[in-house]
DOLO-429374 format. One record per residue: x, y, z of N, C-alpha, C in turn; residue in three letters. Coordinates in pm, whole numbers, padded with zeros to 5 digits, always signed. Each point is the difference from the previous one (the first is absolute). Layout:
// DOLO-429374
XYZXYZXYZALA ...
This chain:
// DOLO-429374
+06301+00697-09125-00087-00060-00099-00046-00136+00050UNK -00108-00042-00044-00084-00110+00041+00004-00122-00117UNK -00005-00098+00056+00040-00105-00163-00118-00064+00019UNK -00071-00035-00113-00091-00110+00020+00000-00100-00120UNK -00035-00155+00031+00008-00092-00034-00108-00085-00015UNK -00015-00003-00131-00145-00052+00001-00002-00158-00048UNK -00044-00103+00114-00002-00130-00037-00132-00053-00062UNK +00038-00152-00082-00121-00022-00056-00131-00055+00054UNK -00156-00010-00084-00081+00013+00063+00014-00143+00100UNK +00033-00134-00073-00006-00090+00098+00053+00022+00144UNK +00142+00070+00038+00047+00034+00110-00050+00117+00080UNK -00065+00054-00067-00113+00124+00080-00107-00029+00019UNK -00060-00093-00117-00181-00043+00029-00055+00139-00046UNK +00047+00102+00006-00109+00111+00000+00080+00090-00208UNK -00086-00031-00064+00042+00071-00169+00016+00154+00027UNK +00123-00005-00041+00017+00131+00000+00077+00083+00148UNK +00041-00103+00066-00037+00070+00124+00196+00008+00035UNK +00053+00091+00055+00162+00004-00034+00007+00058+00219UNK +00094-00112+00024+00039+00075+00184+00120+00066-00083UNK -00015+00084+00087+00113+00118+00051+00113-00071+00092UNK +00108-00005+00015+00057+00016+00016+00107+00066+00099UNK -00013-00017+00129+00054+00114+00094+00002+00112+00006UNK -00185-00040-00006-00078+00135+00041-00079-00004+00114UNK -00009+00124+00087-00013-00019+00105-00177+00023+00048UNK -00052-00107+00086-00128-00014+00032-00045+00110+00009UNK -00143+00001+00021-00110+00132+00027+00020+00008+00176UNK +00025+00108+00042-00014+00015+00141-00143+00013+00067UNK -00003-00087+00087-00110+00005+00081-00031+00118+00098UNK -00116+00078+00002+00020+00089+00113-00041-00087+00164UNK +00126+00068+00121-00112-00084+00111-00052+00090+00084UNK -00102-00034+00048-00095+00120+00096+00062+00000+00153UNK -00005+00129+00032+00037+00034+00121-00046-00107+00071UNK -00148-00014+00040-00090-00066+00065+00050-00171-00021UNK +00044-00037-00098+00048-00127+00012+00130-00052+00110UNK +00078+00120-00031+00132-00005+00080-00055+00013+00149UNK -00086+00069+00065+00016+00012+00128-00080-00130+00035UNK -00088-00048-00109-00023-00129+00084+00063-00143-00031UNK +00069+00005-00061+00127-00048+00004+00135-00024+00160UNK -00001+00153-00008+00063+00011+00122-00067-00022+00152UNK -00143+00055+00021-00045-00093+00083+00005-00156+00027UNK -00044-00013-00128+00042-00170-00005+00145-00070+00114UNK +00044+00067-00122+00171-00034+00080-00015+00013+00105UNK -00048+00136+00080+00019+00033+00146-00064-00110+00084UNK -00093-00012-00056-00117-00127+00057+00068-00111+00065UNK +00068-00041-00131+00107-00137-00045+00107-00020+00161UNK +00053+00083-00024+00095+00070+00077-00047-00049+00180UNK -00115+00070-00009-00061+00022+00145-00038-00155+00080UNK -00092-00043-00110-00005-00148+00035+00096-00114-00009UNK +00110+00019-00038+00127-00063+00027+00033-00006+00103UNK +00009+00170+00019+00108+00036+00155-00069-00075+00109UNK -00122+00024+00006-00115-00054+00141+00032-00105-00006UNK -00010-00083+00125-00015-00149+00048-00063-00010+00144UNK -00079-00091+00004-00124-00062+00050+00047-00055+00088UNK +00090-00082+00026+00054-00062+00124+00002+00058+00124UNK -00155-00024+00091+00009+00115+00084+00058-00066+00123UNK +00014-00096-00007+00082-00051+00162+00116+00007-00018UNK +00038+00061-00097+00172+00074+00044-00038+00137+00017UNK -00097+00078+00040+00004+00122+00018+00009+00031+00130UNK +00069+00120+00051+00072+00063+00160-00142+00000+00048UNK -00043-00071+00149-00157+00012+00052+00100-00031+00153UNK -00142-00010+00085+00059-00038+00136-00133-00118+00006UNK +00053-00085+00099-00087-00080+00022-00018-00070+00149UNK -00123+00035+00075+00003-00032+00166+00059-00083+00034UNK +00070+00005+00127+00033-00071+00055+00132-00040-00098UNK +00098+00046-00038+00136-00028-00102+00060+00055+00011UNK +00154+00008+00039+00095+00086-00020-00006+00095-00099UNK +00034+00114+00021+00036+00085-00076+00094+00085+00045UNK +00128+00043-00116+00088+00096-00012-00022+00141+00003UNK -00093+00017+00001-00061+00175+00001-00002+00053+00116UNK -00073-00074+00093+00027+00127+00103+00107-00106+00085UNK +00059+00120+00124+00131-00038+00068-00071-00139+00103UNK -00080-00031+00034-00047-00121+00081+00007-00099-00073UNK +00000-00035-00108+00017-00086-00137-00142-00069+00010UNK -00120+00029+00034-00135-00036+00015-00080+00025-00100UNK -00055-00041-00081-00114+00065-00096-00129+00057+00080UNK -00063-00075+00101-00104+00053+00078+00075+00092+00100UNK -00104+00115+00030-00010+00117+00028-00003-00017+00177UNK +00017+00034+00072-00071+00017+00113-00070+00124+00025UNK -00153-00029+00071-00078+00119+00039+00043+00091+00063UNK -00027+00129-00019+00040+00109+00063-00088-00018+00149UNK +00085+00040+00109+00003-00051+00120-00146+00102+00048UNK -00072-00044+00095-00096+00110+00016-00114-00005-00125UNK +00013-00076-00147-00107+00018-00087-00113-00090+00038UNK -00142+00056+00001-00149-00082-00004-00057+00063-00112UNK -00007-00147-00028-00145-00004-00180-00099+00107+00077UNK -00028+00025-00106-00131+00133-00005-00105-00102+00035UNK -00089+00035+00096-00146-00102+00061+00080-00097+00086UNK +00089-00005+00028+00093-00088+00118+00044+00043+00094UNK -00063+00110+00031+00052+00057+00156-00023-00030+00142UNK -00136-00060-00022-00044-00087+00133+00029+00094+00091UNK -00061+00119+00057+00024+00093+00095-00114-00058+00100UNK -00082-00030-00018-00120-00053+00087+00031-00170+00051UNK +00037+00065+00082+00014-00178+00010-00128-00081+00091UNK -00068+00086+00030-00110-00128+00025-00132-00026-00101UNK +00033+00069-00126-00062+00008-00075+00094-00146-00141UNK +00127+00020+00017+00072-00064-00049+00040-00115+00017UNK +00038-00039+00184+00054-00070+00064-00082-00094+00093UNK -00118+00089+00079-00119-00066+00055+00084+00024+00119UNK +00121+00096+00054+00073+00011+00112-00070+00131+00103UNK +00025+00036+00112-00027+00145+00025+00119+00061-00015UNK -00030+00131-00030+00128+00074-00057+00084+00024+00143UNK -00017-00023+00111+00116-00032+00103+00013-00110+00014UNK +00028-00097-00108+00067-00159+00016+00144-00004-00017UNK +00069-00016+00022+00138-00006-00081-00008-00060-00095UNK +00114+00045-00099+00029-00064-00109+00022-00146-00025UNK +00057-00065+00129+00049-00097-00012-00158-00097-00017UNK -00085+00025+00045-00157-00028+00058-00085+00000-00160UNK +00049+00021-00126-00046+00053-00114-00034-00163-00057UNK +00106-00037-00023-00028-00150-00095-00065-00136+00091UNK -00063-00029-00001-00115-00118+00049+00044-00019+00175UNK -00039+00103+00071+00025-00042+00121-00090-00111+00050UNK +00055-00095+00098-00046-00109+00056-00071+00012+00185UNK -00108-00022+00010-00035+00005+00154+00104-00034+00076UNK -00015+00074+00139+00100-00033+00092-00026-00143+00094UNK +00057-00057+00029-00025-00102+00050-00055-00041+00108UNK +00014+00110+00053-00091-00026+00177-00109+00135-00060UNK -00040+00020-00049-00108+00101+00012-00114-00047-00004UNK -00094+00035+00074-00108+00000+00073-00151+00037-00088UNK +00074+00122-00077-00096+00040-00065+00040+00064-00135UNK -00117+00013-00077-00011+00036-00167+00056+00107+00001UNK -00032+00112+00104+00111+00132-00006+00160+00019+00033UNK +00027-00148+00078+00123+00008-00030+00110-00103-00042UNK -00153-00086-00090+00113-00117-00088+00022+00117-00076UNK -00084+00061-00070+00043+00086-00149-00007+00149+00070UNK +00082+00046+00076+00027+00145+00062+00006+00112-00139UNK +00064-00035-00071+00050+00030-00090-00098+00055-00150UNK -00084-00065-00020-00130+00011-00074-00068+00059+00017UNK -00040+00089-00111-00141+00078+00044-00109-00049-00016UNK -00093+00063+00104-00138-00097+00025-00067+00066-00104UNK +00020+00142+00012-00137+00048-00116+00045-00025-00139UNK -00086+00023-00144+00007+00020-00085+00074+00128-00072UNK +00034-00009-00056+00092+00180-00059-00092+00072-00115UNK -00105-00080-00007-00123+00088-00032-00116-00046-00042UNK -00103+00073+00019-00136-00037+00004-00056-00089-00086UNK -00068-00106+00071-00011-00100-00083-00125+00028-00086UNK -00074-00040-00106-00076+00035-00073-00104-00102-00024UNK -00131-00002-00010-00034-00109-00076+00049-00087-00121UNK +00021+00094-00066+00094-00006-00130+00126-00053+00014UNK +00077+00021+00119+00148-00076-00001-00052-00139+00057UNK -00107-00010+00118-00080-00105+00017+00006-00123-00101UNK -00085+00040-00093-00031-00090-00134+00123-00020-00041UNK +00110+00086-00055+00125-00040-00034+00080-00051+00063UNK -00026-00017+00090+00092-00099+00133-00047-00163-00042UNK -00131+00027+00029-00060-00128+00016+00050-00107-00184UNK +00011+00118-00099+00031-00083-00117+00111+00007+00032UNK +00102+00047+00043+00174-00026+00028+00002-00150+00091UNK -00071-00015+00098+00007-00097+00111-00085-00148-00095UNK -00074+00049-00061-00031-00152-00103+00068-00039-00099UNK +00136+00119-00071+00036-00042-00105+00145-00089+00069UNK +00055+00078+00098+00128-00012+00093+00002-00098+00093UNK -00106+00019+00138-00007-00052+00081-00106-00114+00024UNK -00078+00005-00030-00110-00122-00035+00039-00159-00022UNK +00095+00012-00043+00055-00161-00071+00099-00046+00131UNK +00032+00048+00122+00075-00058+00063-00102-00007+00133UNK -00081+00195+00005-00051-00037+00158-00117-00020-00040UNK -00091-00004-00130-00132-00038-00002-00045+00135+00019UNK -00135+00003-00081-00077+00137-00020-00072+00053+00145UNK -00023-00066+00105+00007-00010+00072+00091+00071+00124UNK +00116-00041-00034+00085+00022+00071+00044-00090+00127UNK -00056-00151-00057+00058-00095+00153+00110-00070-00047UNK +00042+00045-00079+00109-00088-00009-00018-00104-00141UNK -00085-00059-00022-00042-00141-00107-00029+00054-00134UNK +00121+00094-00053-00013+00033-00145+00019-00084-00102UNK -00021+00000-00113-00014-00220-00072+00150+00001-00007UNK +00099+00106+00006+00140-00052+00053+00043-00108+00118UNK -00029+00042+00058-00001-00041+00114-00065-00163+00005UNK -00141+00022-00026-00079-00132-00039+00090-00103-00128UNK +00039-00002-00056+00062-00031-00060+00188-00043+00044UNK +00007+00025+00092+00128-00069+00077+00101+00096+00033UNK -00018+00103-00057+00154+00139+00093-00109+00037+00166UNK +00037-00080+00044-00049+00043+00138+00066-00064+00161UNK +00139+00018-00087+00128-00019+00141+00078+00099-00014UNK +00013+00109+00043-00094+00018+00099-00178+00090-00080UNK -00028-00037+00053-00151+00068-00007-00002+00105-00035UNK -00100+00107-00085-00014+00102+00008-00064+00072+00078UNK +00024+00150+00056-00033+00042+00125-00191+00028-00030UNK -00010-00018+00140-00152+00019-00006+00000+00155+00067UNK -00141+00068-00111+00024+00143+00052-00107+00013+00139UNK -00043-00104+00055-00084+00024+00112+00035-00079+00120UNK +00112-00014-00006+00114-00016+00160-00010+00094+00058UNK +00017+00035+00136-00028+00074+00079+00135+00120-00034UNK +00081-00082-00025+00149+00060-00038-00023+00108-00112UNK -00040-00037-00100+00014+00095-00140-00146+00090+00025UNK -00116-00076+00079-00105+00143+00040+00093+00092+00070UNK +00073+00002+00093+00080+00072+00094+00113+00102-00060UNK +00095-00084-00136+00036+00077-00060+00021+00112-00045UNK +00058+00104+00047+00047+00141-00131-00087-00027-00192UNK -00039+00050-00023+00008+00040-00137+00129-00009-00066UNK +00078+00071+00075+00149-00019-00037+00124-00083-00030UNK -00092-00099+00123+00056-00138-00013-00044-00079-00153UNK -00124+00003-00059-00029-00003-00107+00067+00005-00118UNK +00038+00124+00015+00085+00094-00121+00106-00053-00006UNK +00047-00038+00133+00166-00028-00043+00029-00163-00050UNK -00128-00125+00061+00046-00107-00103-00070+00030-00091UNK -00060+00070-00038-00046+00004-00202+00135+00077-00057UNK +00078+00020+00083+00118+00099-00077+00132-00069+00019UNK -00016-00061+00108+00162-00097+00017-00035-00142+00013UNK -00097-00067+00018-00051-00095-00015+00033-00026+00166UNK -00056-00165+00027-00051-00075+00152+00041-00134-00021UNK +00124-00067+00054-00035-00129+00022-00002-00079-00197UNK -00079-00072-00014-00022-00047-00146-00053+00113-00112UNK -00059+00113+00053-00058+00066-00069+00138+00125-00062UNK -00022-00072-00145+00097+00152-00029-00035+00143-00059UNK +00050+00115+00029+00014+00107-00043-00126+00057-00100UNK -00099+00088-00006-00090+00009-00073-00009+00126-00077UNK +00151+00077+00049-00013+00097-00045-00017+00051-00128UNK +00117-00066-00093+00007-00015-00130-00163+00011-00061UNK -00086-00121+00034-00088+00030-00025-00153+00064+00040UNK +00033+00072+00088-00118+00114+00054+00030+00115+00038UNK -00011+00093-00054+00040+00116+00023-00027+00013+00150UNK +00045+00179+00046+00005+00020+00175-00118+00048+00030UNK -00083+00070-00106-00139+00018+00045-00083-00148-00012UNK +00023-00064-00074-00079-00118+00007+00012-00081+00104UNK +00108-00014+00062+00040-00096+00115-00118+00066+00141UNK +00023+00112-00018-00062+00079+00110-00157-00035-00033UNK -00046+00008-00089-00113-00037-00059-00056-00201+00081UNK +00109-00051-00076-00034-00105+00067-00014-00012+00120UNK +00089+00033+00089-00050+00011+00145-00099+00075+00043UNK -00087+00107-00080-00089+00030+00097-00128-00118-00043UNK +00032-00093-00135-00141-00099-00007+00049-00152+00088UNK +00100+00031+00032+00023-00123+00113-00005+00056+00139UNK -00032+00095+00065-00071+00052+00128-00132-00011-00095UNK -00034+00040-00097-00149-00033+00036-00057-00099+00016UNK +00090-00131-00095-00013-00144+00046-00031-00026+00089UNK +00108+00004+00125+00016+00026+00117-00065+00003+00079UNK -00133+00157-00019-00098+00049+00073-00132-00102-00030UNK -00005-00061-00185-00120-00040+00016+00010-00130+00078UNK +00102-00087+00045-00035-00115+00027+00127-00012+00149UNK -00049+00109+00067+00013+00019+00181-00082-00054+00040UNK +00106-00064+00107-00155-00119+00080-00053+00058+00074UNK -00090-00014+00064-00072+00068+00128+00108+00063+00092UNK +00063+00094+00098+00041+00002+00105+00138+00035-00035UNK +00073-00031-00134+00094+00042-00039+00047+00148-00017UNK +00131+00050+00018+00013+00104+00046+00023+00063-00147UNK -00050+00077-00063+00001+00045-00154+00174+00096+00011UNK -00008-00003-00116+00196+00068-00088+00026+00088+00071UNK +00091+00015+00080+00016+00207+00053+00070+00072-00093UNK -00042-00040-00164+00017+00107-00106-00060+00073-00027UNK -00006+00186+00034-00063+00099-00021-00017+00030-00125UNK -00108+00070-00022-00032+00033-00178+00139+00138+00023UNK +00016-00012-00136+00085+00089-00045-00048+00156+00039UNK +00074+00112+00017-00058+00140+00027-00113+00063-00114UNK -00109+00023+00043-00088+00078-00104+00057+00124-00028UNK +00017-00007-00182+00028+00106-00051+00164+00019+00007UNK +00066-00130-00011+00131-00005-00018+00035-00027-00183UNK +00113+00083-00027-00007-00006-00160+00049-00160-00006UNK -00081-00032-00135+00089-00154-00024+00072+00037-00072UNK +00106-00116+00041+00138+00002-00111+00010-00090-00103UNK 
């Protein structure tokens, strides 16, 4: 049985109006659909707790650092013995090197004239005289903008030497003049190899000219060369490249 007790209106406010008594509320219904997102919630909750952001405590390797992982305790790797980058094979080497492919190896990085030699064929024995492929009008013109953007500022557009470098006070030693009897006499090859290992003050150009371009430049510095032969002078004994040789 249920008791009820009915207090007066001042303590109710409402006339007439009597509570019950330990009786029990109206039940709420709850929807499926509430509960599961509910429980996502939580899961959510949950998830972004566990995570933490602190990524320089996370397991990485880092060059050049010890590491416990492999048995050498090295983090850097060493190359597998025998591996060349793909486009790094350099099989041509007078296309590559500016060498003849019966030079020795040792003969590869900036060989230097011999000291008693007599002549251009056998300060630079070693160099090939011809081109490794046909020169073009077109590589022409692109030479000639390689040799004004590169070479211009030390030997002058010209090519005597008085590039406004030079004019301007780097000129101990001097820059080479391309119409010495010496560099008319020259290999092509000889060419190739200080634009690639550098000469004396001049450093290394490789970085910035590719190997067809270098080749490029030298054929607009023989033409230099040719236009401003003095009378009686003995012109380049650099042969045009073979007609109808594929370029590379």
């Amino acid at each position: 049985m249920l008791s009820y007790r009915t207090k007066p209106d001042a303590e109710t406010r409402r006339h007439g109006d009597a509570e019950k008594i330990g009786s029990p509320g109206p039940r709420v219904p709850v929807s499926p659909r509430l509960i599961l997102v509910l429980l996502l919630l939580s899961a959510g909750c949950a998830f972004i707790t566990a995570c933490r952001r602190d990524m320089q405590d996370q397991p990485k390797m880092i060059a050049y650092r010890e590491n416990s992982f492999y048995k050498d305790g090295t983090g850097s790797r060493p190359l597998v013995e025998g591996t060349v980058p793909r486009g790094f094979l350099r099989q041509d080497r007078e296309l590559y090197f500016g060498k003849k492919a019966t030079a020795p190896a040792g003969a590869l990085p900036g060989a230097t004239p011999a000291a008693n030699a007599n002549s251009p064929t056998a300060a630079y024995a070693d160099d090939v005289d011809t081109f490794p492929f046909p020169i073009t009008k077109d590589d022409l013109a692109r030479g000639e903008e390689r040799f004004n953007i590169y070479c211009s500022v030390c030997h002058g557009k010209t090519g005597n030497g008085d590039g406004m470098v030079a004019r301007r006070g780097f000129n101990r030693p001097s820059p080479a003049n391309y119409h010495q009897d010496r560099l008319r006499q020259a290999p092509v090859g000889h060419f190739f190899d200080v634009m690639t290992n550098g000469w004396g003050a001049m450093p290394s150009y490789a970085s910035q000219v590719s190997v067809e371009d270098r080749w490029r430049i030298i054929a607009y510095v023989r033409a230099l060369q040719l236009s401003q032969m003095p009378a009686g002078a003995a012109p380049s004994p650099t042969p045009a490249a073979t007609e109808g040789a594929p370029k590379k």
